[in-house]
Each structure stands twice: as C-alpha cells, then as structure tokens.
C-alpha positions, 0 to 999 in steps of 0.5 A: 082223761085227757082235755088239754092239748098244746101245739107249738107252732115255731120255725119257718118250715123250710121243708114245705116251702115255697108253700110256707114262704108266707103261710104258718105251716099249720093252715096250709090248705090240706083237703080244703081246710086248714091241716091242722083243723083236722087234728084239732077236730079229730082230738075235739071229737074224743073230748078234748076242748081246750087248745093252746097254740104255742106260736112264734113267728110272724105269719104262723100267730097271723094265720092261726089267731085270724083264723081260729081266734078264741074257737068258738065257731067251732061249735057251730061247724062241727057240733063240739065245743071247743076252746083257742088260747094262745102262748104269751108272746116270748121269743122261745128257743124250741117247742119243749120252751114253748110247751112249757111257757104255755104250762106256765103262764096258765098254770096248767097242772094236769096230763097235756097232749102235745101234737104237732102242726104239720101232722095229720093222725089218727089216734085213740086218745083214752087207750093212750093216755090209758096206757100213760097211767098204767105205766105211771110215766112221765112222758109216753110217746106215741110211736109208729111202725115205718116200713120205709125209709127211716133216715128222717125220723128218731128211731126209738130203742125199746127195752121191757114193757115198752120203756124208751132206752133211748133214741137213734136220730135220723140213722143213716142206713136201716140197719143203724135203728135199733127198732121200726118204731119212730117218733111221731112228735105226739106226746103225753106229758105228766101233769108235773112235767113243768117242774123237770125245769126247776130240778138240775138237769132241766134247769140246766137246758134251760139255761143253754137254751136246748129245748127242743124234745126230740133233740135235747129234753127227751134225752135228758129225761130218759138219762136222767132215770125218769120213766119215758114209755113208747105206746105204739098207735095203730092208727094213721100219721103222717109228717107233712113236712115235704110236699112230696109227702103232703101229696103221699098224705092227701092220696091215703086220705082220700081212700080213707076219710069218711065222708063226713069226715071230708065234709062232703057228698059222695056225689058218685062212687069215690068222688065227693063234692063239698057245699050245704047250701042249696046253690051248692047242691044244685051245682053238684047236681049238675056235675054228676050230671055232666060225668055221667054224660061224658062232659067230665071225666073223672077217674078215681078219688076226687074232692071237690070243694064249693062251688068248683066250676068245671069246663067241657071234657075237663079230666080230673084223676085222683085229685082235690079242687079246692073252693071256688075253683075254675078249670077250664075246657079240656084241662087235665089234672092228675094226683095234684092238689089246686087251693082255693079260688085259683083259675086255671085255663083252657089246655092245661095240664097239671100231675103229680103237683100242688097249686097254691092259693089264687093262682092263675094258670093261663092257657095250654100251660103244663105243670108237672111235679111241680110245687107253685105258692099261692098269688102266681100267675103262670103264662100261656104255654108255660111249662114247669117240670121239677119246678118250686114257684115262690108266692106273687111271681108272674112266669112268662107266655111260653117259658120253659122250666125245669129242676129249678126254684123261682124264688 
C-alpha cells in the first residue's frame, strides 16, 4: 500500500501567469479551493496520510505552509486524517532533487507517490501501485490517452508489457510520437529509489545538477537497464498549466465532480451552491427562489460558492462564483471563473475568463477571453479582449484592450 505522497512545488509558473505572478501555482483557487487540496483530498481519501511538500520559492512556501500548515484541520473538514510536512529549505535545482531531498532528510525508505502541483486527476491508487509490484519496477508512471494535440507533453515509447523504452518530448508533428500515451508527472518510485544517486549514473547528474524527471532522470534510468514501466490510468487529468486549460478543466469538472466532491448543494439541476451554515442555507434558499421566478437566470453548470450575492436579471452560464462574491444588476457571466470576494458591477459582461482574487470590476465593463489577477480594479466602461491583467493594477474609466498584457 502506498501512504506517502511528495509534491515538489519549484518555478514561478510562467504559463499561468499572471494568475501566478504572486501566488504558488499550487493554491490557485480552482473550484473555490486551493487546485491542489484536491488531489490531496482525492489521495487522502484511498488512504494516503502523509504529505510532503517539496517547496522553493518565496510565494510557493508562503502560500502552502499558511495554508496547509502541519494538516491537521483536515480532519476536520473532510473526515480523513492527514499529515503536512515540508522539505528542509535547500536551493534545489529541479523536482527529481527536491524528491530526493525530501527521501533524504526523512529517511523515507518505502514506495512514494509523486504528483504534481498543477494537476487535477483521478487515480486509483492500489490498482497503480498493484501493477508497480507485479512488475517489480522501479519506477511506474502513470500514463494517459491524448487525443489532441501532443506537441506539449512527453510522449512515452512502449515495448512488451508495458515497459517504457523511451520518451519523445514535446514532438512537434503527431506523427513524430511514437504512441498517445503521455506523461502526467504521476509517478510511483520504488522504496530504494534514493540509492540510484549514490551509484555512477545517478551520482553523475547530480554532480550536473539535471535533476529534472522528465528531462533528465527518467532517461538516465531507462538507459541505464532499470525497469521503468507506463500504467495507463483510465481515470481524468488534466495539466492546469495555462489558463486556457484551467477553464478547459473547471468546464469537465463541473459535469463530473459529485456533489459531495464539490462541497455543495445541487440547489436545481446542475447548479450547486457552497455553505453549512444556516445564514448560508437561507441564501441558497432564496437563490433558487430568485431563478425560478425569473430574477436570475442561470443556464448550465453552475457553482456557487458561500455566501455569493447576486443582483436582479444577473446571468450566469456555465461558471463558478467564488465566495463572498457580488455581482451586480444585470451582469452576465458566461464559461468564467470569478475568485473570492471580487465585486463585480452593474452592466458587466464577462465570457470565456478568469477573475482573480479581490477584484473589483465597475460598471458597464466588458471582459472577454481575458485572464485579470487578483487585487485589480477595472474602470467603469472597460473593455479588455485577449487581455492579461497582472496583480494591484488599476485600468481606467473607459480604456480599451485588446491582445495586450498589462504587466
């Protein structure tokens, strides 16, 4: 059985930016929570306890230990007991160190799940670490079936029995990847896998400092004859790396998360509202109220988190509101995303994007395909298409955007 589970957390996360420009990649609000509360909860849930955060950085050790500290709220909220520990901090020069930094100063001498903190999945666990065992392997990955576009992802070569030959990264035309089957950064290491750095080719990279998995360790191991095997999960993932496939990922989760598993109350078919409390059960009371009288309209899959306030002939399509929310008379919001305690006016409009944390959105403003971080204040009459907003800036009354970054 599998109870330990490491998640190096490194890098700045270009690609999510600017939503990332001063928060860990790893707590970016995703379905009014922290994204990867839910793996951990997932993981929790099939009874792994014990946690390790491999952090570097600044924001990513800021936001993770104030947070999650030592776990033991966890309990609490979700009825599984779990425990947070986190690496010694050491400047580490990619997540295979970070792993084995973490092996090391704990003395972690048994089979580790390693995830990722920008993935959301579903993964059965003991069939995984089932299949390690039976083929005696010293590393297994998880792979999954990419019907699209595989120019972003390792793509895995697959010989007998599922024994990884080799990887193709990042091939440019579909024809160049030897299989479907890619990467997901979910890997099940052997319980001596920390002793592959004290033999010649381990101890070699770690002298050059490439310790990356996918670039530089997996490929060594895989030449170097140790048994690396590829278990082809059935269940979701998805690489929240962009925001165009954090959007991709809310609208797929939103169809298929449980309830329970979205922490909420299907108030009406396909919309679901967030909140125990008995102020919040009154205000979901009185929003069903309000949508089937016609005073909101709300169309497709919907969260909505606690306490969320919403105006007269608001319209909401396919979206999550995150807590504390305003949105005022006759908004619309379509296939977006607003974060917590963000306030948004009269007369807006916002599709196809994502509202950060505390932002405030002012009359008559329209937003579309847009990304705008957290702390911004967009002006009355704004318009942004194609637009990246970075964190505390302030647009003007009637400014007009589009293809561009405000950084």
């Amino acid at each position: 059985m599998v109870r330990i589970a490491i998640i190096p957390v490194g890098g700045e996360a270009v690609r999510l930016r600017p939503l990332t420009a001063e928060t860990s990649k790893a707590m970016v609000r995703f379905l009014n929570r922290p994204l990867i509360e839910l793996s951990i909860l997932h993981l929790a849930r099939q009874g792994v306890d014990e946690f390790y955060f491999g952090v570097k950085g600044y924001y990513n050790y800021r936001d993770i230990y104030d947070y999650f500290r030592e776990g033991r709220w966890f309990a609490e909220k979700y009825g599984v007991g779990i425990r947070v520990r986190y690496m010694p901090r050491v400047e580490t020069r990619g997540n295979a160190e970070a792993v084995y930094a973490t092996l090391m100063y704990y003395d972690i001498r048994e089979p580790v799940l390693v995830i990722q903190g920008d993935n959301v999945f579903q993964l059965d666990v003991k069939d995984m670490y089932e299949f390690h065992r039976s083929k005696k392997a010293f590393i297994t990955i998880a792979l999954k079936e990419e019907t699209g576009d595989l120019s972003e992802f390792g793509v895995a070569a697959i010989g007998e029995d599922m024994r990884i030959l080799k990887f193709v990264e990042k091939p440019k035309r579909r024809e160049d990847a030897p299989s479907n089957l890619v990467n997901t950064g979910i890997y099940l290491l052997s319980g001596d896998f920390k002793d592959f750095f004290n033999g010649e080719v381990g101890s070699k990279l770690y002298s050059e400092g490439r310790l990356d998995f996918g670039g530089d360790v997996i490929p060594a191991v895989i030449e170097a004859g140790l048994p690396v095997y590829g278990y082809t999960s059935r269940g979701y993932w998805f690489d929240v790396g962009t925001p165009e496939r954090y959007l991709k990922a809310v609208q797929f989760l939103l169809r298929q998360l449980t309830p329970e598993e979205l922490e909420a109350e299907e108030i009406l078919p396909s919309i679901y509202a967030q909140g125990v409390s008995e102020q919040s059960k009154i205000l979901k009371g009185k929003i069903a109220e309000r949508i089937k009288k016609g005073a909101i309209k709300a169309e497709g899959h919907i969260l909505l988190g606690r306490h969320v306030q919403l105006g007269d002939n608001v319209h909401i399509r396919d979206s999550v509101i995150d807590n504390y929310v305003v949105v005022g008379d006759n908004s619309t919001i379509e296939d977006s995303v607003v974060m917590d305690r963000s306030l948004i006016g009269r007369n807006v409009t916002i599709r196809r994007s994502i509202i950060g944390r505390h932002v405030y959105v002012k009359d008559g403003s329209v937003i579309e395909d847009s990304v705008v971080a957290d702390n911004v204040v967009v002006g009355e009459e704004a318009s942004l298409r194609r637009v990246k907003v970075w964190p505390h800036k302030t647009l003007e009354k009637g400014v007009r955007l589009e293809g561009f970054s405000l950084i």
